[in-house]
C-alpha positions as CSV (number, residue, x, y, z in Angstrom):
1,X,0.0,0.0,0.0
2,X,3.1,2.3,0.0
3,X,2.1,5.6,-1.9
4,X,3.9,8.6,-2.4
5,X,1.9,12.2,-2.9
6,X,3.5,15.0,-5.0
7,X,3.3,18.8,-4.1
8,X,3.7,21.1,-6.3
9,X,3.8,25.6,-5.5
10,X,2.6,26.8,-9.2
11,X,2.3,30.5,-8.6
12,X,-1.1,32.0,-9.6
13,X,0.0,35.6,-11.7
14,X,-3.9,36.6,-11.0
15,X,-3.7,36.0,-7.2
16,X,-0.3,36.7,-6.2
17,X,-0.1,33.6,-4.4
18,X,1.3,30.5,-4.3
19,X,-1.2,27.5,-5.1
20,X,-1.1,23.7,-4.4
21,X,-0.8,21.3,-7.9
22,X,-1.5,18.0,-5.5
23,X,-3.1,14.3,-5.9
24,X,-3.8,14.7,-2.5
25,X,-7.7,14.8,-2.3
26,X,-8.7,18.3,-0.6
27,X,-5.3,20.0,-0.4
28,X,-6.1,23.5,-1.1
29,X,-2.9,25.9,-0.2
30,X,-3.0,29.6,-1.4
31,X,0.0,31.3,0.5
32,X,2.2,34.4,-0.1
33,X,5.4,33.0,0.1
34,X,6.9,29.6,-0.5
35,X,7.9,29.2,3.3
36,X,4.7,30.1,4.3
37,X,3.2,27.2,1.4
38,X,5.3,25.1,3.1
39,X,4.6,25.4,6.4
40,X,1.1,25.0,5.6
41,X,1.9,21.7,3.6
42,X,3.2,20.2,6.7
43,X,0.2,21.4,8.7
44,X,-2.4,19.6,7.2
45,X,-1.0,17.1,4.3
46,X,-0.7,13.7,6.6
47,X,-4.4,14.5,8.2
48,X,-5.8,15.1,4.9
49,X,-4.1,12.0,3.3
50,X,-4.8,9.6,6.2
51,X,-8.6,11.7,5.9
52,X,-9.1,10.9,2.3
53,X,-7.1,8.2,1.2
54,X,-6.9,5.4,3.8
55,X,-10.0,3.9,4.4
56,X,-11.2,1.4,6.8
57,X,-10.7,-1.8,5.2
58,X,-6.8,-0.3,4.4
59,X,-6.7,-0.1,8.5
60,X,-7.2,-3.8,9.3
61,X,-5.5,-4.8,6.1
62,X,-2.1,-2.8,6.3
63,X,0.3,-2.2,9.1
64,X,0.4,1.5,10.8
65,X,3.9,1.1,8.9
66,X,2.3,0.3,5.3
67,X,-0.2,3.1,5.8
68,X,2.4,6.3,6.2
69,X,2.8,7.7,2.6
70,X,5.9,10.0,1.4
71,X,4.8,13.2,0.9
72,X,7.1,15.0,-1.8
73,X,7.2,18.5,-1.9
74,X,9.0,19.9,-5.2
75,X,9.7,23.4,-4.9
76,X,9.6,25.8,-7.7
77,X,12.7,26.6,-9.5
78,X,14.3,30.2,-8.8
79,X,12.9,33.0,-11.2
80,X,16.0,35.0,-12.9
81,X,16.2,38.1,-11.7
């Protein structure tokens, strides 16, 4: 059961923010600065993974171990100045 989730920052021109590009079911991150995205990712991503993607045939099938996904964050590149 294994599964690893990507985050991705794409920054929203419109908004001035950073948004969330996720497979993670109900991640919704609008932040002004990528620390702050961040911070926010590590907030709430496990809940809302364990939330919305394990469910309760996964609990008595799989080990606590089995059930912890990787969570990838892949920040966005530096703009040029």
């Amino acid at each position: 059961m294994p599964r690893t989730y990507t985050v991705r920052a794409v920054w929203d021109d419109d908004a001035k923010v950073w948004v969330a590009d996720s497979d993670i079911e109900g991640l919704h991150i609008e932040a002004d600065s990528i620390d702050a995205f961040e911070s926010t990712l590590h907030d709430v991503a496990a809940e809302l993974v364990a939330a919305n993607h394990v469910t309760d045939a996964d609990l008595h099938k799989f080990t606590a171990r089995d059930l912890i996904p990787a969570i990838v964050f892949v920040k966005p590149e530096p703009q040029a100045a």
